[in-house]
PAZAPA-4460 file (N, C-alpha, C; in steps of 0.05 Angstrom, whole numbers, plus 32768, in hexadecimal, padded with zeros to 4 digits):
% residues 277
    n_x    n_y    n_z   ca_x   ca_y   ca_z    c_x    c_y    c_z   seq   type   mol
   8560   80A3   7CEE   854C   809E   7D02   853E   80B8   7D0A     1      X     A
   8522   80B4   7D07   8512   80D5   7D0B   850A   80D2   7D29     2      X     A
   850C   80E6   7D3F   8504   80E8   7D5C   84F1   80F4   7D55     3      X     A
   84D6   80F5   7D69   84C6   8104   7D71   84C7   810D   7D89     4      X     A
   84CD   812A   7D8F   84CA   813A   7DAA   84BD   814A   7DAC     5      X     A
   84A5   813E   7DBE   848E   8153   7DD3   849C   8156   7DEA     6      X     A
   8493   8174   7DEE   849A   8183   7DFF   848A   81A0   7E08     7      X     A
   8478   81A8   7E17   8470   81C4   7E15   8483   81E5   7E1D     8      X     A
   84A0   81D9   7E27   84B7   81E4   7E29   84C6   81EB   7E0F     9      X     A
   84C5   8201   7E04   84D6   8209   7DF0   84EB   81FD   7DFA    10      X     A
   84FC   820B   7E08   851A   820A   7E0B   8520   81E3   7E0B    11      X     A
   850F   81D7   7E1A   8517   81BF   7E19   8516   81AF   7E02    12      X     A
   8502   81BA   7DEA   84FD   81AF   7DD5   8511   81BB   7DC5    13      X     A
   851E   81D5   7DC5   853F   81DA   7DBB   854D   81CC   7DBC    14      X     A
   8558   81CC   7DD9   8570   81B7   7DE4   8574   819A   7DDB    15      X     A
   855A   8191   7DDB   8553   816F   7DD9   855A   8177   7DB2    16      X     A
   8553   8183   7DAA   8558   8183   7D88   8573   818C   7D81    17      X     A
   857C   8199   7D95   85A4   819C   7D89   85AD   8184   7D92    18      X     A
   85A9   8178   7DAF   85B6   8160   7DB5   85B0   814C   7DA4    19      X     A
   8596   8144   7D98   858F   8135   7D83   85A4   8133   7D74    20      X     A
   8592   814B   7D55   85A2   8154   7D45   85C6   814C   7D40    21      X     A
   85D2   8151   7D5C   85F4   814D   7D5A   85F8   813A   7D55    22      X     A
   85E6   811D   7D64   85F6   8107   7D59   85E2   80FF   7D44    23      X     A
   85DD   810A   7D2D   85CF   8100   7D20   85B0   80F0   7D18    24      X     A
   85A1   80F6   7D29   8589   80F3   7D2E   856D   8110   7D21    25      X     A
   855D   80FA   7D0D   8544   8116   7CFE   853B   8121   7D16    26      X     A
   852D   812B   7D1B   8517   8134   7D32   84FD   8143   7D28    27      X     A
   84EF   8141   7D34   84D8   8152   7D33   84C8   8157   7D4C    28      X     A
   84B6   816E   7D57   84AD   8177   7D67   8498   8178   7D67    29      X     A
   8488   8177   7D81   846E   8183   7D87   8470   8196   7D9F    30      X     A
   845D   81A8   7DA8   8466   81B8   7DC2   8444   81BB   7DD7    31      X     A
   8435   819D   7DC8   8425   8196   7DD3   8420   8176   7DCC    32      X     A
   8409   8171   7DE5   840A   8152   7DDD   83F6   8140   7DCA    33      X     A
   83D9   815C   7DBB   83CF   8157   7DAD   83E0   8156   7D8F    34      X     A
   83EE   8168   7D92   83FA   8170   7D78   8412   8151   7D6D    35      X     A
   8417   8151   7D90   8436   812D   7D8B   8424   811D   7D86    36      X     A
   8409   8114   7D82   83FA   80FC   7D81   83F8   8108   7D5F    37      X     A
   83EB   8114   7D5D   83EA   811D   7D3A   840B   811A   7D26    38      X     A
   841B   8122   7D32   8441   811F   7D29   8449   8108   7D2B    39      X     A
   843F   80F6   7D40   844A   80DC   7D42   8435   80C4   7D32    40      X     A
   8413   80CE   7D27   840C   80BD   7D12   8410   80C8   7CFD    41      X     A
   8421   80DF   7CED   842C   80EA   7CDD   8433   80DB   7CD5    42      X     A
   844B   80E5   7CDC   846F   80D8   7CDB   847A   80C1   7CE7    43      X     A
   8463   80B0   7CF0   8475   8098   7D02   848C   8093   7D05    44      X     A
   849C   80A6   7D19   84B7   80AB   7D23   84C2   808F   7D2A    45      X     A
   84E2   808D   7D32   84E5   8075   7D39   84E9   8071   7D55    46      X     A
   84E2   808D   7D68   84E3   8091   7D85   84D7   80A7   7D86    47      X     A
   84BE   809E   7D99   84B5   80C1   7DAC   84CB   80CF   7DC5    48      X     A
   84CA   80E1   7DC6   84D2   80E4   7DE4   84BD   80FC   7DE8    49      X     A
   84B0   80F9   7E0B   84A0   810C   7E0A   849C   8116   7E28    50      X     A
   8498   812D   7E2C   848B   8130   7E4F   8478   8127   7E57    51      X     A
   8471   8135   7E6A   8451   8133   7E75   8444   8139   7E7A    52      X     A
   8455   8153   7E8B   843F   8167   7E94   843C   817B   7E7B    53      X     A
   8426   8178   7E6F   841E   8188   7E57   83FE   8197   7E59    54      X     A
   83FD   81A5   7E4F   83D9   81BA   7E4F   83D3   81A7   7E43    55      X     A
   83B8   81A1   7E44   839E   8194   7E34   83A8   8174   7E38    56      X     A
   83BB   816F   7E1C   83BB   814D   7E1A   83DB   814A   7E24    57      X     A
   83D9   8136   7E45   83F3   8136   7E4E   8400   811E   7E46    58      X     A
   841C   811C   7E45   843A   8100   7E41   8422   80E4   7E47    59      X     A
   8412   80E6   7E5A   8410   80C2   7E5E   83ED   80C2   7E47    60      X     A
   83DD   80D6   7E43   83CE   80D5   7E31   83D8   80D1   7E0F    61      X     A
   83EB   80E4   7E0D   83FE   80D9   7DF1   8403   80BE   7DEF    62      X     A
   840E   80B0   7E05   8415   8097   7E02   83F9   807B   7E03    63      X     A
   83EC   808A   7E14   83D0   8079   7E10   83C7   8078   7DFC    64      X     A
   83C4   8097   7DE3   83B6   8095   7DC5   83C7   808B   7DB8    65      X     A
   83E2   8089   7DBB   83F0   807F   7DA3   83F5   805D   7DAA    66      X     A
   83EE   8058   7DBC   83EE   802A   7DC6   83D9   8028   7DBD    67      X     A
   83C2   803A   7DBC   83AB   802C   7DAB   83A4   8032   7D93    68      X     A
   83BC   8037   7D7F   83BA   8040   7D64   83CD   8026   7D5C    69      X     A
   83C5   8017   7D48   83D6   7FFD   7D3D   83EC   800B   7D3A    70      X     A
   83EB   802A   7D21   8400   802E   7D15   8414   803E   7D25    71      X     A
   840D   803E   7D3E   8429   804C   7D55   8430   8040   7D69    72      X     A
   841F   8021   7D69   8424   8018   7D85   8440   800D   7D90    73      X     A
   844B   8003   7D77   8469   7FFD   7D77   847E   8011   7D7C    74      X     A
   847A   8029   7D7F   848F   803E   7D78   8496   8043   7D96    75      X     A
   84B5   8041   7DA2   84BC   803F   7DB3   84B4   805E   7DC4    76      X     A
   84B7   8066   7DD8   84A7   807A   7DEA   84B6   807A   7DFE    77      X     A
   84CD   8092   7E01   84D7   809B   7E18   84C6   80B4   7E2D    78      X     A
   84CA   80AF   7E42   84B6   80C7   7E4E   84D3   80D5   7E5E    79      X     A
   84CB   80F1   7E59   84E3   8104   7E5E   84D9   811E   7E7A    80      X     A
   84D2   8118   7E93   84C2   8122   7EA2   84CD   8131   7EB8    81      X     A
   84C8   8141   7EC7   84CB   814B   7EE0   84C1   813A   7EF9    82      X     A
   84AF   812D   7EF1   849A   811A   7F06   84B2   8102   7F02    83      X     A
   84BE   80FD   7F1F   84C9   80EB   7F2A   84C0   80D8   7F38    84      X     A
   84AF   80DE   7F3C   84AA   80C5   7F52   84A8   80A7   7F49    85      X     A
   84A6   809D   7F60   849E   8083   7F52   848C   8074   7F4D    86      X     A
   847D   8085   7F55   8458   8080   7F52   845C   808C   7F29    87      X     A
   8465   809D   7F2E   845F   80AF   7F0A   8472   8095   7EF8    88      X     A
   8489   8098   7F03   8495   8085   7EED   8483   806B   7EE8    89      X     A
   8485   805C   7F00   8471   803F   7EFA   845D   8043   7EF0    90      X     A
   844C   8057   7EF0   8435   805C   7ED9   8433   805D   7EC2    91      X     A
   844D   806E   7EBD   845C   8076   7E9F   8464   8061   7E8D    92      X     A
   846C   804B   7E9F   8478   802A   7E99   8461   8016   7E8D    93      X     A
   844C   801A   7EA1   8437   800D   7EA5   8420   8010   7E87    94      X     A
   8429   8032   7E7D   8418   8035   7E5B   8427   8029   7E49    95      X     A
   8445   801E   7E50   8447   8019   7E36   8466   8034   7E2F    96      X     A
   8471   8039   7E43   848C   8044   7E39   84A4   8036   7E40    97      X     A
   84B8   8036   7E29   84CA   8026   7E27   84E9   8034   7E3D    98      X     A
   84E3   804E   7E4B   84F1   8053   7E58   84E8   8074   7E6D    99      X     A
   84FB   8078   7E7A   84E9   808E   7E8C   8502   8096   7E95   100      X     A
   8506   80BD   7E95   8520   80BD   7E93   8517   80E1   7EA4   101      X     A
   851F   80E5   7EBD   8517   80F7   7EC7   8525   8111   7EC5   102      X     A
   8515   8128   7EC3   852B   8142   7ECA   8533   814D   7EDA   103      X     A
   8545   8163   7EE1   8557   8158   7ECA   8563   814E   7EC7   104      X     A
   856D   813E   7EAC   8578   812D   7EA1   8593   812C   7E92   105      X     A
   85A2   811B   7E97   85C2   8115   7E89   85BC   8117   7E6B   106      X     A
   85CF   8119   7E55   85C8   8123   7E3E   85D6   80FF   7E36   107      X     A
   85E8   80F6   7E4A   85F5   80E1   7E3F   85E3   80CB   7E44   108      X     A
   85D1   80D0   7E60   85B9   80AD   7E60   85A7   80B8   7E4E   109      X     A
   859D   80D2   7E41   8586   80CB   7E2B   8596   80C6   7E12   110      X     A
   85A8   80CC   7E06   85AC   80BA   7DED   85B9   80A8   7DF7   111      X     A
   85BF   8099   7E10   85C8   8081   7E10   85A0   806D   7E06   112      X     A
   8593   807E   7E1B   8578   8073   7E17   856A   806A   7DFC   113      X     A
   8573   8086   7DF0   8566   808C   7DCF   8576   8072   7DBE   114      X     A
   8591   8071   7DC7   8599   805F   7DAE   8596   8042   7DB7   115      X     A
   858E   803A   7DCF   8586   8028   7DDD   8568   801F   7DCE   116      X     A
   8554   802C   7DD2   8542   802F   7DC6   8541   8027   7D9F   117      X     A
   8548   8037   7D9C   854C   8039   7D7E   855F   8021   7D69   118      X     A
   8570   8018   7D7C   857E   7FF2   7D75   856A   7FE2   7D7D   119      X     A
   855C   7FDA   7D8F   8543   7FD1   7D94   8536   7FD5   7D7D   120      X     A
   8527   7FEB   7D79   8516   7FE7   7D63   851F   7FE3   7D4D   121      X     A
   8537   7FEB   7D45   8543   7FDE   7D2D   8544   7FC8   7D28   122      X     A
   854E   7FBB   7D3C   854C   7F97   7D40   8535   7F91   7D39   123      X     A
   8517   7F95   7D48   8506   7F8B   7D41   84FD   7F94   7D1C   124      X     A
   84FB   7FAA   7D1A   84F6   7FAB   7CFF   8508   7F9B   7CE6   125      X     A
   851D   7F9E   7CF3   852C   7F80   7CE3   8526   7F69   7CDB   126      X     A
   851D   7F66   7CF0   850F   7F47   7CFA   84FD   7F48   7CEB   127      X     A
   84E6   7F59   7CE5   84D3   7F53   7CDB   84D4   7F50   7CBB   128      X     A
   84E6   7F64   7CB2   84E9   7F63   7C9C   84F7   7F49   7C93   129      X     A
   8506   7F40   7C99   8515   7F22   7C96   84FA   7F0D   7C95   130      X     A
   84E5   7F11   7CAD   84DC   7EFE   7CA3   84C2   7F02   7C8A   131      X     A
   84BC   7F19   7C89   84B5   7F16   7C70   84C2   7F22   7C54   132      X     A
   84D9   7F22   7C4E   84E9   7F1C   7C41   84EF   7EF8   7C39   133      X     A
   84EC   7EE7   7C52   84ED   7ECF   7C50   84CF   7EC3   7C3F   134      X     A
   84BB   7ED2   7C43   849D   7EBE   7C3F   84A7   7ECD   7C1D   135      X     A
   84A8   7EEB   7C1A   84AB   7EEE   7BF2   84C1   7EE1   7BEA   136      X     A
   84E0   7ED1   7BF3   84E3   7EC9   7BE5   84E4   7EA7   7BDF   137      X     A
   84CA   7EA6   7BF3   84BA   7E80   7BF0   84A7   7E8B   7BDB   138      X     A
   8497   7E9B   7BDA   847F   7EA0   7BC4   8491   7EA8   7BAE   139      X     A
   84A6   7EB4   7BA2   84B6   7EBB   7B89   84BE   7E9C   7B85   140      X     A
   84C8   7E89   7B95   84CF   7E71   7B87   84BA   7E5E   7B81   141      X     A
   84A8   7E68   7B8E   848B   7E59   7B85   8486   7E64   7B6D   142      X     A
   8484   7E7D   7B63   8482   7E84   7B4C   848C   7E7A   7B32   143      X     A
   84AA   7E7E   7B41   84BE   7E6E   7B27   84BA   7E5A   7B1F   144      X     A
   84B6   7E49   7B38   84B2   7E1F   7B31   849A   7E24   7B19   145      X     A
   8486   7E37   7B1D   8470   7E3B   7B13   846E   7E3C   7AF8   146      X     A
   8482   7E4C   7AF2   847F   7E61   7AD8   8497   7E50   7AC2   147      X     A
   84A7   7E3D   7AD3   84BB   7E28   7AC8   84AC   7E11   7ABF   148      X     A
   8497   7E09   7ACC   8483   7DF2   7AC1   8473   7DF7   7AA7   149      X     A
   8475   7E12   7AAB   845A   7E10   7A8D   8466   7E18   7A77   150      X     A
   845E   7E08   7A5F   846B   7E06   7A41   8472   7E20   7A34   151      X     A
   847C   7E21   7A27   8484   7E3F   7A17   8469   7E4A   7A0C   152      X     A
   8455   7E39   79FF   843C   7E49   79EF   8424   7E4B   7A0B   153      X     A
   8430   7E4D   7A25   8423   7E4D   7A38   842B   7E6B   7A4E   154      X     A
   843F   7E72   7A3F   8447   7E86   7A4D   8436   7EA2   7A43   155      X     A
   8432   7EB8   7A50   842A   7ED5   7A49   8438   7EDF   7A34   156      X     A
   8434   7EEC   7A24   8446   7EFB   7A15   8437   7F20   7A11   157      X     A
   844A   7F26   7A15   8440   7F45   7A0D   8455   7F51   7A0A   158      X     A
   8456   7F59   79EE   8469   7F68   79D2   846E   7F85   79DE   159      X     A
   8450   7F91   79F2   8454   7FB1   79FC   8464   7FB1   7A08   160      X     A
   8462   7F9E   7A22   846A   7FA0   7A3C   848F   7F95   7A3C   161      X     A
   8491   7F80   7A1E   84AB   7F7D   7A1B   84BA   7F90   7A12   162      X     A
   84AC   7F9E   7A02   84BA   7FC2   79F7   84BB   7FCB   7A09   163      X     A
   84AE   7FCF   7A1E   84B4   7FE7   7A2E   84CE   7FE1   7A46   164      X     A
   84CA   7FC7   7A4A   84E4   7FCA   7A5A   84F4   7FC3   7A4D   165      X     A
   84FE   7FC3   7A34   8513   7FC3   7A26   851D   7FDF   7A20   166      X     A
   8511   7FF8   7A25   8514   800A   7A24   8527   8014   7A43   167      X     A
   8543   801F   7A34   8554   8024   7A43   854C   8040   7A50   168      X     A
   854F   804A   7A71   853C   805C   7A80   855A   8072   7A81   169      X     A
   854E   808B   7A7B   8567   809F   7A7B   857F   809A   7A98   170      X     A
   8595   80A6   7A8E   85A8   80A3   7A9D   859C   80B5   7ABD   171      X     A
   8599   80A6   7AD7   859D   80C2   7AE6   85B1   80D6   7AE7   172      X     A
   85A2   80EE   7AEC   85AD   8107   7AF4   85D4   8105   7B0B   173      X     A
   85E5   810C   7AFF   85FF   810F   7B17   85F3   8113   7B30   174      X     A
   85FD   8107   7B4B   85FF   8115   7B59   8612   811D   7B72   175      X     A
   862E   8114   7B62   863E   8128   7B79   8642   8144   7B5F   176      X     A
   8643   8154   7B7F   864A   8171   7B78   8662   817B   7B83   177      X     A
   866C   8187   7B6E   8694   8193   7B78   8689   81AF   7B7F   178      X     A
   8689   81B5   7B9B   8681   81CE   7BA0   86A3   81DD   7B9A   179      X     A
   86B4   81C8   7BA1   86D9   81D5   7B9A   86E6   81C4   7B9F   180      X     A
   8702   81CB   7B9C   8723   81B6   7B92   8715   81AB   7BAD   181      X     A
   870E   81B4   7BCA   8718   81A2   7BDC   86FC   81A0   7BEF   182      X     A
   86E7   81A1   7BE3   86CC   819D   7BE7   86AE   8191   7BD6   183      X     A
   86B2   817E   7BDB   8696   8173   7BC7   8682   8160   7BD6   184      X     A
   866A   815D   7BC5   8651   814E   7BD7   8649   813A   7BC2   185      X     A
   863F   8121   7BCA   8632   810A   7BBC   861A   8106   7BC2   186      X     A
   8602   8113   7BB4   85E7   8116   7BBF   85DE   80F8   7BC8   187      X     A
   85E6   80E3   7BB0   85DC   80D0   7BAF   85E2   80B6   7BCD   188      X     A
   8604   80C2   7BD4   8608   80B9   7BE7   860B   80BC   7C01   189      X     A
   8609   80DC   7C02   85FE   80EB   7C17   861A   80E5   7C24   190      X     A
   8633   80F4   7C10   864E   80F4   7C1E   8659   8114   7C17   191      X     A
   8660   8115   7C2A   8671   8135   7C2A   8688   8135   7C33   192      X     A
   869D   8134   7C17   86BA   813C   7C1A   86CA   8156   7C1C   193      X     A
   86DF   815D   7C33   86E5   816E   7C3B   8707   816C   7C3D   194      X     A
   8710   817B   7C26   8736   8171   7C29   873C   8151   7C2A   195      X     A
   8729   8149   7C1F   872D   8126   7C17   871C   8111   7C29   196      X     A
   871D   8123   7C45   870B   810F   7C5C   86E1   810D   7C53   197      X     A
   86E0   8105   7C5D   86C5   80FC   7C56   86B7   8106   7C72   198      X     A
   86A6   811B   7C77   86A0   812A   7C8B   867F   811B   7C94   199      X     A
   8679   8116   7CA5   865F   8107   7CB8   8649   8125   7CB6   200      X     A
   8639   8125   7CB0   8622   813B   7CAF   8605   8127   7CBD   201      X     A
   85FC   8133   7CCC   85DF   8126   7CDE   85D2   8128   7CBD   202      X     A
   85BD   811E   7CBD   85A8   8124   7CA6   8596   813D   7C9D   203      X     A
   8599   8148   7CBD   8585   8164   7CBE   85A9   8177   7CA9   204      X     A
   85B3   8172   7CB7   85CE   8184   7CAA   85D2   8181   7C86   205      X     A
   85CD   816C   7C7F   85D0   8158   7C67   85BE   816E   7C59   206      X     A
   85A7   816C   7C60   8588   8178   7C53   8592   8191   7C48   207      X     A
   8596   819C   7C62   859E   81BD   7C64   85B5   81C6   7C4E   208      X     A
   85CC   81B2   7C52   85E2   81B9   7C39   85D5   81B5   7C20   209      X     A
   85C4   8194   7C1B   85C4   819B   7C01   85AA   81BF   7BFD   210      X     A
   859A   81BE   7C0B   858C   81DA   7BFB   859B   81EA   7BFE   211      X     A
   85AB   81F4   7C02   85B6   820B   7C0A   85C8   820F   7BE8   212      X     A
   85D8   81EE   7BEB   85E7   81F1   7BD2   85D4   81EC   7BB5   213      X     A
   85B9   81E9   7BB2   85A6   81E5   7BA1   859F   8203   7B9E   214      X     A
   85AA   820E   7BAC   8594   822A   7BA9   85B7   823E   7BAC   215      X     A
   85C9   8231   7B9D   85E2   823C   7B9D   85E3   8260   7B90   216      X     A
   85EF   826F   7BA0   85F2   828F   7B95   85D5   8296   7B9A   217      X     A
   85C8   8287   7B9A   85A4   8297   7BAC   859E   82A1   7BC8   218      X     A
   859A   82BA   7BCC   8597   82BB   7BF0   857B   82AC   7BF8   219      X     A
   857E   829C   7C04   8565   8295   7C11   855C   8296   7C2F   220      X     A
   8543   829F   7C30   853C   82A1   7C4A   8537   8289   7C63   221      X     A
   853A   829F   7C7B   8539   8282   7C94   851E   8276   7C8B   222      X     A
   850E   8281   7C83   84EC   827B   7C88   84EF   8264   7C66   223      X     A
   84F4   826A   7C58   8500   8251   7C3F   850E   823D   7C49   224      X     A
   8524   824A   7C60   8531   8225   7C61   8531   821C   7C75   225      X     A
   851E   8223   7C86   8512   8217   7C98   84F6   820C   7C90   226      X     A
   84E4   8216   7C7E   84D4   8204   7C6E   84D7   81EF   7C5F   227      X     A
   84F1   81F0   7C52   84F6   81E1   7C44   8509   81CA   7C4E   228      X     A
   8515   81CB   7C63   852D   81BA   7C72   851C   81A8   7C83   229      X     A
   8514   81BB   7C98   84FF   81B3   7CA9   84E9   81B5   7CB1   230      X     A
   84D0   81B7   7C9F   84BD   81BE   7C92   84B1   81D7   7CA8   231      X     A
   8497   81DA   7C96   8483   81F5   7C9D   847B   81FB   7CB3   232      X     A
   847C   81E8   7CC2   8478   81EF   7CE8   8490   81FC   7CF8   233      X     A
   84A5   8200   7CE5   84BF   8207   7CF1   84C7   8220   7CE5   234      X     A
   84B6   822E   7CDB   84C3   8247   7CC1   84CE   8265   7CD7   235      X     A
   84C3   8261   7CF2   84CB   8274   7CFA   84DC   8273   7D14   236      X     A
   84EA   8255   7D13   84F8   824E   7D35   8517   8249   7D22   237      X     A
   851B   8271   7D1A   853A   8266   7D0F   854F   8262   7D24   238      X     A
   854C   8257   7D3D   8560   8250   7D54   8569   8233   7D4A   239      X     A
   855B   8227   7D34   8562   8209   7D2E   8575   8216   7D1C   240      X     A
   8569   8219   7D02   8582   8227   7CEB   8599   8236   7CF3   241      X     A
   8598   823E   7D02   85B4   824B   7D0E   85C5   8240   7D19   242      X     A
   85B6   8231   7D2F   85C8   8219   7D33   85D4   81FE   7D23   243      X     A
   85C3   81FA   7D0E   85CE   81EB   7CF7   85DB   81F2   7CE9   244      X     A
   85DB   8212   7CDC   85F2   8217   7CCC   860D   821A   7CDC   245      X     A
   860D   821F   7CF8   862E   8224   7CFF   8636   820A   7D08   246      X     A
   8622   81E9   7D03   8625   81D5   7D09   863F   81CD   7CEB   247      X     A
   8633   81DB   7CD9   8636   81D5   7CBB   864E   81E0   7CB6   248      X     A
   8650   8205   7CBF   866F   820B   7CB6   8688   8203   7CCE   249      X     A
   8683   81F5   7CE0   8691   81E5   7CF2   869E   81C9   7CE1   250      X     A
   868D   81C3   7CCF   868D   81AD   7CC3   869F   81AF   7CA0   251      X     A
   8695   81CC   7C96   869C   81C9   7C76   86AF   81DA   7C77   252      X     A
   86AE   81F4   7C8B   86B6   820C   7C84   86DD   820B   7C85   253      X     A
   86E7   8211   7C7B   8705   8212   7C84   870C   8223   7C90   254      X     A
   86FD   823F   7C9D   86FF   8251   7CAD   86E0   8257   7CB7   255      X     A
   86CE   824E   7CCE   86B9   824A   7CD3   86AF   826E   7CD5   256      X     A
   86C9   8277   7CE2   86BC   8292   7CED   86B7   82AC   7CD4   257      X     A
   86D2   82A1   7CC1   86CD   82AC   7CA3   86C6   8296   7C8C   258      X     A
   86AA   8291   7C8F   869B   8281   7C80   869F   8288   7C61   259      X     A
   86AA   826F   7C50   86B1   8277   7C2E   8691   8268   7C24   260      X     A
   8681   825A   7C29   8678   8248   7C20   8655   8250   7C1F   261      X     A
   864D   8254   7C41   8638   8263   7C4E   863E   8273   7C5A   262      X     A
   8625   8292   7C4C   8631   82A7   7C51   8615   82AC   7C59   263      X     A
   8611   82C4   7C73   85FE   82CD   7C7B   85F4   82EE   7C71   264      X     A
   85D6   82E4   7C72   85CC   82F9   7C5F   85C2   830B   7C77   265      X     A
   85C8   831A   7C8C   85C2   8324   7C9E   85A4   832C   7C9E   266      X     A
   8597   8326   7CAA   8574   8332   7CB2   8565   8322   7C97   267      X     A
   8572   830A   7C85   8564   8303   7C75   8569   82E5   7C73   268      X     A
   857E   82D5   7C72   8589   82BF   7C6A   85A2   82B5   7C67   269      X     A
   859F   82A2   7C51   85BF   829A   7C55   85BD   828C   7C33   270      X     A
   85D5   829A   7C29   85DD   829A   7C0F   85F8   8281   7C12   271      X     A
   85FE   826B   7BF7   8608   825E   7BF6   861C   825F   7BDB   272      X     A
   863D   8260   7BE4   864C   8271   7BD1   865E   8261   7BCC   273      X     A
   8663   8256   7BB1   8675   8248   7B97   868F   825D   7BA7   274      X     A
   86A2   8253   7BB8   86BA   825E   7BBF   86D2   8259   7BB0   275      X     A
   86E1   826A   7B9E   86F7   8263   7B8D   870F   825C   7BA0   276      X     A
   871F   8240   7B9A   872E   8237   7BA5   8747   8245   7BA1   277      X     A
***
C-alpha cells in the first residue's frame, strides 16, 4: 500500500515516514500542496494524509483539486492539522475527507486510522473488480458457445500464429539468492530467510536489500540509492537511508553493531559484502 504525505514540516514529514515505513507501508512526500496535487495524480496513492496550513496551495485546496479530478476522487484523504476546532474539522469533513486527526497526535489512532482507511478501500476495490471479473467471464462463455457452433472449415486458421505459440519461451532467470549457509533471498517471492526463520521486511526495506545485494562488492552512493530505492526527489534526504539500513541490520545482521553483510563506506556509501560463514 503506497501513502501520500503532505506536509510543509520537514521533521513531521520524517516522523510520519519512519512510523509508516515500520509497519510496512510505501510512502511518498510532498512538502507543499501544489507539488501533493501533482504526486497524488502521479502515483494514485492508496491514502493521502495531509495538513493545512501550507504557503500558496493549502490541506482543504488539495482536497478540493483532487474531488474534482475523476482519477483521485476515490482516494481516501486524512487531514493531519493543528487547527482544532470544530468549525476547521467540519469543513475538512464537509470537502470530502474520510477522517480528521489533530496535533498533536497518538502514533496508535493514525495507523489505527490509516489501516482503517486502507481495508475500506480495499474492500471497495475488491468489489469492483469481482464485478467485473463477473461481466468477462459472461462474455468468455459467450464466446465459447460461439466458437463451439461453427463447423471446423469455419474456423480461422493461421499456421504463423500456431508456430509461434508453439514455441517454448526461455526458462526464467533463478531468483532466490544464497547470500550464505544461514542467509538467503527469493526475489520472486519477496522472502528473506535468516537461520531458517523467514524475516518480514516493509517493501521500502525489500527494494533497498535487493540493490544493495545487485550491486554486491560495489560501493555505492547515498545519492545512487536513494535514487534508485526511492527515486530522484530524495537523492539528498539521506536521514531516510540511514534509517533504513539500521532498520535492515536489526533485521539480517547477526551482530547489528558489527555489520558482516552491510558495511559503511564512511563520507560515501554503503558497500554490500558476500560474508564467509
Amino acid at each position: 500500500m503506497k501513502i501520500l504525505v503532505i506536509d510543509d514540516e520537514y521533521d513531521i514529514v520524517t516522523n510520519l515516514v519512519y512510523l509508516l515505513e515500520t509497519v510496512g507501508y510505501e510512502f511518498i512526500s510532498a512538502q507543499d500542496g501544489a507539488d501533493g496535487i501533482n504526486l497524488a495524480k502521479q502515483h494514485l496513492p492508496d491514502l493521502i494524509i495531509s495538513d493545512i496550513m501550507m504557503p500558496h496551495v493549502n490541506g482543504y485546496q488539495v482536497l478540493e483539486a483532487l474531488r474534482k479530478d475523476p482519477a483521485t476522487v476515490g482516494i481516501p484523504f486524512i487531514f493531519l492539522s493543528a487547527k482544532s476546532s470544530r468549525q476547521n474539522i467540519r469543513y475538512g469533513m464537509q470537502l470530502g475527507a474520510e477522517d480528521y486527526i489533530t496535533k498533536p497526535f497518538s502514533q496508535d489512532a493514525l495507523l489505527a486510522a490509516v489501516k482503517i482507511r486502507l481495508l475500506r478501500q480495499a474492500a471497495l476495490k475488491a468489489s469492483i473488480l469481482m464485478s467485473v471479473s463477473s461481466e468477462l467471464i459472461t462474455t468468455a462463455k459467450s464466446i465459447r458457445q460461439l466458437i463451439s457452433s461453427l463447423q471446423p472449415d469455419e474456423l480461422p486458421l493461421d499456421a504463423e500464429v500456431e508456430q509461434e505459440l508453439s514455441v517454448e519461451l526461455p526458462a526464467s532467470p533463478p531468483t532466490v539468492v544464497v547470500v550464505s549457509k544461514k542467509f538467503s533471498l527469493d526475489f520472486g517471492l519477496r522472502a528473506v530467510m535468516v537461520d531458517g526463520r523467514e524475516i518480514r521486511l516493509s517493501p521500502r526495506q525489500f527494494k533497498l536489500l535487493r540493490y544493495l545485494i545487485e550491486n554486491n562488492g560495489k560501493i555505492v552512493s547515498h545519492k545512487d540509492i536513494l535514487g534508485n530505492v526511492w527515486g530522484d526527489r530524495f537523492e539528498n534526504d539521506t536521514q531516510y537511508l540511514h534509517v533504513c539500513i539500521n532498520q535492515l541490520r536489526q533485521k539480517i545482521e547477526p551482530n547489528p553493531t558489527y555489520p558482516r553483510y552491510i558495511l559503511t563506506e564512511r563520507g560515501f556509501g554503503y558497500r554490500f559484502r558476500v560474508a564467509e560463514d
